[in-house]
C-alpha positions in Angstrom: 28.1 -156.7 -37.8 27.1 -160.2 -38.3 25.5 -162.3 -40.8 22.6 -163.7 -39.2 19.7 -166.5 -40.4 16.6 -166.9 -38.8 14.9 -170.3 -39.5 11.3 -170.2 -38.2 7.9 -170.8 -39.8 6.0 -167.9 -37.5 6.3 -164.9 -39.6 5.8 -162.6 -36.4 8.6 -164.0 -34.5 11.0 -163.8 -37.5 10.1 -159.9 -38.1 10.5 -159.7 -34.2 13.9 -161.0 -34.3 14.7 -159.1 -37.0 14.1 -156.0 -35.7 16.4 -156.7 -32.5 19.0 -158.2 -34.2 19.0 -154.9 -36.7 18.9 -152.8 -33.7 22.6 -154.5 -33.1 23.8 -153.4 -36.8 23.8 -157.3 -37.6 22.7 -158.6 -41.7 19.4 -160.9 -41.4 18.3 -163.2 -43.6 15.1 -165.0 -43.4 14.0 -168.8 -44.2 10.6 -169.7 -43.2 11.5 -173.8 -43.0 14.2 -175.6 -42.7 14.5 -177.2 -46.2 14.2 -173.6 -47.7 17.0 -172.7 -45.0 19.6 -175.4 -46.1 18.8 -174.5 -50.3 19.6 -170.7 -48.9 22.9 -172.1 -47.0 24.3 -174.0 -50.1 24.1 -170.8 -52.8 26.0 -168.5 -50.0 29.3 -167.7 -50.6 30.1 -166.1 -47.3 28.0 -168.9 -44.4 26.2 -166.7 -42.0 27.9 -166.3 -38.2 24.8 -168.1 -36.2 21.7 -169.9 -37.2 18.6 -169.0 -34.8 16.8 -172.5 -35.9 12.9 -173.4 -34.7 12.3 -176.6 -34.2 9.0 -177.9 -35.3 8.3 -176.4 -38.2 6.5 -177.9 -41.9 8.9 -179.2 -44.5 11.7 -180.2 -42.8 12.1 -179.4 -39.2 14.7 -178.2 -36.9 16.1 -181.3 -35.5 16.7 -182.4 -39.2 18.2 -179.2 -40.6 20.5 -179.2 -37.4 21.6 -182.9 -38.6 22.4 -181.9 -42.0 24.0 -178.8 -40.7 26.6 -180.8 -38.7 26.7 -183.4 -41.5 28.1 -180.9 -43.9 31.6 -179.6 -43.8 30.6 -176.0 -45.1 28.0 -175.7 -42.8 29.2 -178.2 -39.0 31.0 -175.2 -37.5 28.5 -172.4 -37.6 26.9 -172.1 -34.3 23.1 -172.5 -33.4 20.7 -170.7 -31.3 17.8 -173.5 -30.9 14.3 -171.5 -30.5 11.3 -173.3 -29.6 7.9 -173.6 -28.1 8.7 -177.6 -26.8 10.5 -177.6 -23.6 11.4 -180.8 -23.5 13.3 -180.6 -27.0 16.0 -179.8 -25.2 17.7 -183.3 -24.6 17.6 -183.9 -28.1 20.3 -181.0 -28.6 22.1 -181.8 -25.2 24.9 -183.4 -27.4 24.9 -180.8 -30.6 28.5 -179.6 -31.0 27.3 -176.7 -32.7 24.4 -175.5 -30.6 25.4 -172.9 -28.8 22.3 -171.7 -26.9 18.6 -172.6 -26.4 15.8 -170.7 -26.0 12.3 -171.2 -25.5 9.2 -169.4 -26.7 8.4 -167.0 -25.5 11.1 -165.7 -24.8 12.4 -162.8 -23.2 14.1 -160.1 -26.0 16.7 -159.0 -23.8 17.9 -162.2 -23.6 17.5 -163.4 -26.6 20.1 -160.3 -27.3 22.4 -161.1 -24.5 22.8 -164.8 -26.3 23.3 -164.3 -29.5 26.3 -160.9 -27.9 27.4 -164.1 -25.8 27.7 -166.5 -29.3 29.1 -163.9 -31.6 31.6 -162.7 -28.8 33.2 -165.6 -28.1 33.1 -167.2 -31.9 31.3 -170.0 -30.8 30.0 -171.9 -27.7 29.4 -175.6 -27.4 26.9 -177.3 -25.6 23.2 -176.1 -25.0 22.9 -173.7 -22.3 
């Protein structure tokens, strides 16, 4: 079981995710922006196994939690699932150490499964894919 946090600002897609990722035993916790998902980070003890991080999103969005992310020792190595409705996004994460996947909405629940099985079974993957 893993220790999961979902960062998105569309309530529906979070309790979507949720309910797949329990269906794979794995602990979720929810942020619905990115500033409220760093604040979360920094009062956990244990640092969750992947981050599924939207990226536009009110507050803070994902391109600027994902900098801070990598920015902070506690926090660089954890991989990132990058989930978002902006295609071309993509090249702004091309060169993320620490994302490990990218998906766009909608997507596809099977394989939003099979990615974060992929991530968690091989600790971490680099480069967007």
């Amino acid at each position: 079981m893993a220790k999961i946090l979902i960062v998105d600002d569309e309530r529906d897609v979070v309790a979507l995710i949720r309910f797949l990722l329990e269906k794979d035993t794995h602990q979720v916790i929810e942020s619905y922006n990115g500033s409220d998902a760093l604040e979360a980070l920094k009062g956990m003890p244990e640092k969750p196994d992947l981050i599924i991080l939207d990226i536009m999103m009110p507050v803070m969005d994902g391109y600027t939690v994902n900098t801070k992310l990598q920015d902070d020792r506690t926090t660089a190595s954890i991989p990132v699932m990058v989930l978002t409705a902006k295609g071309q996004m993509k090249d702004l994460f091309q060169h993320a150490p620490n994302v490990a996947a990218y998906m766009e909405k909608p997507f596809d629940p099977k394989v939003l499964r099979e990615k974060v099985r992929a991530i968690l079974g091989s600790g971490k993957q680099t480069g967007g894919t």
